[in-house]
BAKOLVEX-948065 format. One record per residue (C-alpha): residue number from 1; residue in one letter; y, z, x. Coordinates in nm, 3 decimals, always signed. Example, Ala and Ser with C-alpha at 12.3 -4.5 7.8 and 13.67 -1.06 7.14 Angstrom:
# BAKOLVEX-948065
<pos=1; code=a; py=-0.450; pz=+0.780; px=+1.230>
<pos=2; code=s; py=-0.106; pz=+0.714; px=+1.367>
***
This chain:
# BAKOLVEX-948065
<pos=1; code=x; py=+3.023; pz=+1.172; px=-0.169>
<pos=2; code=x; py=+3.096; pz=+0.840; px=-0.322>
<pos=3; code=x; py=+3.230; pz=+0.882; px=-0.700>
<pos=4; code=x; py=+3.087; pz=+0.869; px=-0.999>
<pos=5; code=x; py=+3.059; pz=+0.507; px=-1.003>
<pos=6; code=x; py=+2.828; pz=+0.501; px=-0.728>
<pos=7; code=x; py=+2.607; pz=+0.774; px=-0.808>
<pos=8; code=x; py=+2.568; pz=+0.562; px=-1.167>
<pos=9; code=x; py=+2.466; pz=+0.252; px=-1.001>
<pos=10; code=x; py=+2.272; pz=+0.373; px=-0.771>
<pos=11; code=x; py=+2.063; pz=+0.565; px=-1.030>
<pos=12; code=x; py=+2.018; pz=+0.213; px=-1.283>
<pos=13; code=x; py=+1.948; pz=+0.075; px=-0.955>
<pos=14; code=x; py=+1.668; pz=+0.311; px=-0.838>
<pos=15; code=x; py=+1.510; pz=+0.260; px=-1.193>
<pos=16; code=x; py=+1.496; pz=-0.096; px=-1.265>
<pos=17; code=x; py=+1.469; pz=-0.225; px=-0.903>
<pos=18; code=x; py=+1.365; pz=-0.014; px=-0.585>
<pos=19; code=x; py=+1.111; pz=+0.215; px=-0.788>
<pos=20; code=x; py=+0.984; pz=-0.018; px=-1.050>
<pos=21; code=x; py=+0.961; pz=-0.306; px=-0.786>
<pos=22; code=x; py=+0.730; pz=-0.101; px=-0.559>
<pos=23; code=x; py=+0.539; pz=+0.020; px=-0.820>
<pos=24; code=x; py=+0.500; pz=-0.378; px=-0.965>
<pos=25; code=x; py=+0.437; pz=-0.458; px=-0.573>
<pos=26; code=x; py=+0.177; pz=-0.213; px=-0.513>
<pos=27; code=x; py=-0.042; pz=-0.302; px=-0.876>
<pos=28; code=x; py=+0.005; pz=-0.614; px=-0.779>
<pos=29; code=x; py=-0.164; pz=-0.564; px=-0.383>
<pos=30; code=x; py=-0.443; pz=-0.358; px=-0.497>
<pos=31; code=x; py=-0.623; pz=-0.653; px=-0.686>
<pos=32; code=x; py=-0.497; pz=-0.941; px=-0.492>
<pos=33; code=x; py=-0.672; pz=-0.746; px=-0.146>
<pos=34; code=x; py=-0.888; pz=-0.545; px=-0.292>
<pos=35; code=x; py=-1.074; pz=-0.771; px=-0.529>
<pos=36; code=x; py=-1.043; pz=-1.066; px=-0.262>
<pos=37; code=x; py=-1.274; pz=-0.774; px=-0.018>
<pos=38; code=x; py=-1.480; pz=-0.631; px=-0.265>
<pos=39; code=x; py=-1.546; pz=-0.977; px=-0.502>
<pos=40; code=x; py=-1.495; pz=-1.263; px=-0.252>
<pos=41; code=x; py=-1.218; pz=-1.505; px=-0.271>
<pos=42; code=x; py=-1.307; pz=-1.717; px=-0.628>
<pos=43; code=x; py=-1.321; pz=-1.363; px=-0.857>
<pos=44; code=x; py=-0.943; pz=-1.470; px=-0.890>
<pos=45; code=x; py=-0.968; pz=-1.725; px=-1.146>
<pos=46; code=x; py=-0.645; pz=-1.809; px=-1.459>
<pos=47; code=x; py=-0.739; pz=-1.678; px=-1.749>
<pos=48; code=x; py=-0.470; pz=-1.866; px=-2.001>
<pos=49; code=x; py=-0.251; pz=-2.106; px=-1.978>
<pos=50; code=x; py=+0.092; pz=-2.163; px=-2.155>
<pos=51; code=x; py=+0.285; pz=-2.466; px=-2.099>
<pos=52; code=x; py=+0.407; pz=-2.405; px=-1.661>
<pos=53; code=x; py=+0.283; pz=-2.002; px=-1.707>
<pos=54; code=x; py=-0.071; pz=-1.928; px=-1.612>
<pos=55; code=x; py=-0.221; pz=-1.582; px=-1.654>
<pos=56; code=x; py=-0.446; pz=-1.486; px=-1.363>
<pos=57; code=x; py=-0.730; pz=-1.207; px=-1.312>
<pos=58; code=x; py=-0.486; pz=-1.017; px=-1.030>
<pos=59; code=x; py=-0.162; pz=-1.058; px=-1.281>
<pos=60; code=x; py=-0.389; pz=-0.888; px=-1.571>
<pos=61; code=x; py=-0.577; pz=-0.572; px=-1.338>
<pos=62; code=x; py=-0.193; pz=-0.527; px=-1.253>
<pos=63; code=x; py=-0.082; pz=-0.513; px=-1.570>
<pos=64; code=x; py=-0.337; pz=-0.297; px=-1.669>
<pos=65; code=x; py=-0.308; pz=-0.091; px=-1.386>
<pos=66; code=x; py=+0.085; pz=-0.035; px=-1.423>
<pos=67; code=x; py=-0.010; pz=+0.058; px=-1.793>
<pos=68; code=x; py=-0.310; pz=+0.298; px=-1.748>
<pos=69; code=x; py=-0.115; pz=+0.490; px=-1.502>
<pos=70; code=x; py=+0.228; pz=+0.508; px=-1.673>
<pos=71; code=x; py=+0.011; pz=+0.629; px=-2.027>
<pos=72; code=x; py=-0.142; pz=+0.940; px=-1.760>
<pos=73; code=x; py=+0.155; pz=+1.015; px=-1.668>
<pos=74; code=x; py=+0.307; pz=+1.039; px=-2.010>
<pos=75; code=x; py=-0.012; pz=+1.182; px=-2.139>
<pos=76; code=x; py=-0.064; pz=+1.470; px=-1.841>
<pos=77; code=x; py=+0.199; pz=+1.478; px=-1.587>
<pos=78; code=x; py=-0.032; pz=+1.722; px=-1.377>
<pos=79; code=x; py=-0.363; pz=+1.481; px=-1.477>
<pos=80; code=x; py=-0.171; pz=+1.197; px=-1.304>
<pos=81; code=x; py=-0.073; pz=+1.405; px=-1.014>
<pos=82; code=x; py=-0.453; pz=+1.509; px=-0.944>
<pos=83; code=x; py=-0.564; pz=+1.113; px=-0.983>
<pos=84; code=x; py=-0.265; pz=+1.041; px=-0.723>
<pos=85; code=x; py=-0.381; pz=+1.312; px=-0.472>
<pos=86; code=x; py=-0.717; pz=+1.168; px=-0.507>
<pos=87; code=x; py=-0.631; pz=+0.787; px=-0.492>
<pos=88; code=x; py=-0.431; pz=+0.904; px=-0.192>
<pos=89; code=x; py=-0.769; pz=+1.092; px=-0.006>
<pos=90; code=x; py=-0.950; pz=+0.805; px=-0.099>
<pos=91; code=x; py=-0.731; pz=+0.525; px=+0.093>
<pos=92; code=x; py=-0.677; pz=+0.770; px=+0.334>
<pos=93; code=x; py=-1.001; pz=+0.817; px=+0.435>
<pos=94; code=x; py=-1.099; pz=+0.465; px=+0.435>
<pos=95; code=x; py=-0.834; pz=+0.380; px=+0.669>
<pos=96; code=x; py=-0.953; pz=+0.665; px=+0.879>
<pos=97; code=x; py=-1.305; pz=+0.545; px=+0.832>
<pos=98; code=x; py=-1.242; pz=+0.213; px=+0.910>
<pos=99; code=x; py=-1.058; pz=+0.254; px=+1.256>
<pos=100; code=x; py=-1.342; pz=+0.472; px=+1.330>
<pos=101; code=x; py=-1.578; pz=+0.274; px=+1.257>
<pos=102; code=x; py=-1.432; pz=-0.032; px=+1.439>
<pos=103; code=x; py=-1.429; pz=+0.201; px=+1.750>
<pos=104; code=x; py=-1.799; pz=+0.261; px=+1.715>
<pos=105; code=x; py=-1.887; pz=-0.117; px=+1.651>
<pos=106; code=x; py=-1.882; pz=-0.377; px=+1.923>
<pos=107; code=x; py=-1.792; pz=-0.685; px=+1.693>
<pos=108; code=x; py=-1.672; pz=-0.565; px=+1.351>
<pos=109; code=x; py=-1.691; pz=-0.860; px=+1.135>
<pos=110; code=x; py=-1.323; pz=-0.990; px=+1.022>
<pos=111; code=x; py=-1.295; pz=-1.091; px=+0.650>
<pos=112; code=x; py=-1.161; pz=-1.409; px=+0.583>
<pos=113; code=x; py=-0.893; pz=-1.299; px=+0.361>
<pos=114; code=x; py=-0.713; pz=-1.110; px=+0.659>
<pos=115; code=x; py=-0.737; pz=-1.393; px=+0.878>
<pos=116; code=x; py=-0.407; pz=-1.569; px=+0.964>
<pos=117; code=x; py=-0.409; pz=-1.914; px=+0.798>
<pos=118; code=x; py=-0.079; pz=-2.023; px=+0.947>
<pos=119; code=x; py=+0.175; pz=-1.864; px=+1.151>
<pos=120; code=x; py=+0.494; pz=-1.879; px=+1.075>
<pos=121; code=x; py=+0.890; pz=-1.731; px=+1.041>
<pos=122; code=x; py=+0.793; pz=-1.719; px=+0.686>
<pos=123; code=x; py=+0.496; pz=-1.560; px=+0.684>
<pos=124; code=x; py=+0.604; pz=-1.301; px=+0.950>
<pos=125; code=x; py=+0.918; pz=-1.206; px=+0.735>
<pos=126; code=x; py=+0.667; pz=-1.181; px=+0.477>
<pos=127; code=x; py=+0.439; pz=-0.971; px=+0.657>
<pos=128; code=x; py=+0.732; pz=-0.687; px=+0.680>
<pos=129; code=x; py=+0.708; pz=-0.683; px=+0.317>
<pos=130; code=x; py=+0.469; pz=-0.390; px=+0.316>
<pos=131; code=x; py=+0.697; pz=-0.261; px=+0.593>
<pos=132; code=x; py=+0.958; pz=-0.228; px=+0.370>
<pos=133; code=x; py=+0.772; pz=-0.062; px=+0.092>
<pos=134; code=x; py=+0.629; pz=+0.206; px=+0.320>
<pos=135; code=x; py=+0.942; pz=+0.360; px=+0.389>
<pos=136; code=x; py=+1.032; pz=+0.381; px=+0.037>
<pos=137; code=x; py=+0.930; pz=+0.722; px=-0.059>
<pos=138; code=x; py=+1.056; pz=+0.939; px=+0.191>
<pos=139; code=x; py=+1.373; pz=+0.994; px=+0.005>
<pos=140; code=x; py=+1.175; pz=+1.090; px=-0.298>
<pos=141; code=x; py=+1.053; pz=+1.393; px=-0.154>
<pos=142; code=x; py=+1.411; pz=+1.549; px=-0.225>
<pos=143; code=x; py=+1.317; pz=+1.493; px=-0.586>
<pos=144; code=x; py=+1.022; pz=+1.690; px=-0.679>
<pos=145; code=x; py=+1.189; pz=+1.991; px=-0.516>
<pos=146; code=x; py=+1.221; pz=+2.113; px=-0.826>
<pos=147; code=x; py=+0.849; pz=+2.129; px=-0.920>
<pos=148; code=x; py=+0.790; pz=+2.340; px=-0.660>
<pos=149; code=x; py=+0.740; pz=+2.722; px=-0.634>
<pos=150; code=x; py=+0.901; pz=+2.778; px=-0.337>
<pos=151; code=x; py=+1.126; pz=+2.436; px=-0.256>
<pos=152; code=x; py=+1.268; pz=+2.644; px=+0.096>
<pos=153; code=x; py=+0.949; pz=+2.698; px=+0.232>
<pos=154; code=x; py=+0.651; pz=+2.410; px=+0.089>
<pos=155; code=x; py=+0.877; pz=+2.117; px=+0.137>
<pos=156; code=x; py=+0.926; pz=+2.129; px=+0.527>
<pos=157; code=x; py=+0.586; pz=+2.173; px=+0.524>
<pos=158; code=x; py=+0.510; pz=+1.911; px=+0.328>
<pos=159; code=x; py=+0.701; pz=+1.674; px=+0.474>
<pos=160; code=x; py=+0.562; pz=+1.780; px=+0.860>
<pos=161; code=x; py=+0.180; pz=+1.714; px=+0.747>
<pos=162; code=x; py=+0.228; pz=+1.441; px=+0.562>
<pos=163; code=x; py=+0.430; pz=+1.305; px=+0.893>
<pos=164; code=x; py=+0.154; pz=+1.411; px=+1.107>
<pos=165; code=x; py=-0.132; pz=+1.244; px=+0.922>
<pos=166; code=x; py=+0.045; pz=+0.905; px=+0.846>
<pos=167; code=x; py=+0.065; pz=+0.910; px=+1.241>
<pos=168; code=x; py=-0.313; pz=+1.002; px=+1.297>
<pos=169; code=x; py=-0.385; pz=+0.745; px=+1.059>
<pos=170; code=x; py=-0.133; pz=+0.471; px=+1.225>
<pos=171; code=x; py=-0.221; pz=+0.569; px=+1.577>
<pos=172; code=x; py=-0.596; pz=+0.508; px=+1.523>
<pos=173; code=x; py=-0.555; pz=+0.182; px=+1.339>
<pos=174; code=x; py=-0.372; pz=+0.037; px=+1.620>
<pos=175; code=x; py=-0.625; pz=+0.189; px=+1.833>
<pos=176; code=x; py=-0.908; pz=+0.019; px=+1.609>
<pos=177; code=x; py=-0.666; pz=-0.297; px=+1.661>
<pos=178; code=x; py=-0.641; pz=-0.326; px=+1.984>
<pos=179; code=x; py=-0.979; pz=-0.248; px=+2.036>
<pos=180; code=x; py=-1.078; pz=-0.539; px=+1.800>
<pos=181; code=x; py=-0.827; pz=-0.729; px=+1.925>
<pos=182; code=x; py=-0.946; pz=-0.701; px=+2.227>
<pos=183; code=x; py=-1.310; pz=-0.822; px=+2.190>
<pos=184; code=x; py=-1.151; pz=-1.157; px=+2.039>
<pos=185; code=x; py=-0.962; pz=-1.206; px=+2.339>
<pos=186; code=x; py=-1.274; pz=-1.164; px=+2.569>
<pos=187; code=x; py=-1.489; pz=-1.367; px=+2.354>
<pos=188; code=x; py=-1.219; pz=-1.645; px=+2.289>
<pos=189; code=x; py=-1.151; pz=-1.644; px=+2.692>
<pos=190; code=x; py=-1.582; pz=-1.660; px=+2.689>
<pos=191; code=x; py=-1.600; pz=-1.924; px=+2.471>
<pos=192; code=x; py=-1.368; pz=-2.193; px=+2.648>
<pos=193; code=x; py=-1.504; pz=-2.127; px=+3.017>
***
């Protein structure tokens, strides 16, 4: 619709910023949250330092990460596609898990490392960071039309579940949240009477 020109820069662009960049965002979440939950906050420790650069524990399981799953998928496209299905169950279930579990439990304990330190302009612009990332993706459903047996008929389909459990999933979070949320309020209100 837009030239040649367009279609060209758009393309370098989709390769060296908007699908690298998430993927480089997202190896570099999964440590910094994940190992602050399941190793406490000082498992993040630099490793080397050279002259003003300092190589941390996060920065190297992202590296690593970026690496192990770019050699899968050049090794086995369809071994990388099961272990993306499955990483995909797995977060998907402990979301789903964790809502329901915060339902269940009259004061779930809050980890320190989603705690607010600070509010502020900056950190809410950076909060929409994830935001941002989420909706990348959508597009890219278009693209592996052309794996598919029948494009016409598994796509729509494919696109209609995976919009109906992202909303399952988002509607009991903010359920769980609010719940939560809720219990602070009371016990905050509790505390200062």
């Amino acid at each position: 619709a837009h030239g040649e020109g367009a279609a060209f820069l758009y393309g370098w662009l989709s390769l060296l910023a908007a699908f690298s960049g998430a993927a480089a965002a997202t190896a570099v979440g999964i440590p910094r949250y994940q190992g602050t939950v399941l190793w406490g906050d000082h498992w993040n420790v630099t490793l080397c330092t050279l002259g003003s650069w300092h190589l941390a524990a996060d920065q190297l399981v992202a590296i690593g990460l970026v690496w192990l799953l770019t050699g899968l998928a050049c090794l086995r496209v369809h071994i990388a596609g099961r272990l993306q299905v499955a990483l995909l169950l797995v977060v998907v279930c402990v979301l789903m898990g964790g809502a329901l579990w915060a339902f269940g439990d009259p004061r779930p304990p809050v980890h320190p490392a989603f705690v607010p330190r600070q509010l502020s302009w900056s950190a809410a612009a950076l909060s929409f960071t994830g935001v941002f990332f989420a909706y990348t993706g959508w597009n890219a459903a278009g693209y592996v039309a052309s794996e598919l047996r029948n494009p016409a008929r598994d796509l729509p389909w494919a696109v209609i579940v995976a919009t109906l459990v992202v909303g399952l999933v988002y509607l009991l979070l903010n359920g769980a949240f609010v719940d939560v949320l809720g219990d602070l309020r009371h016990a905050d209100e509790a505390g200062s009477a």
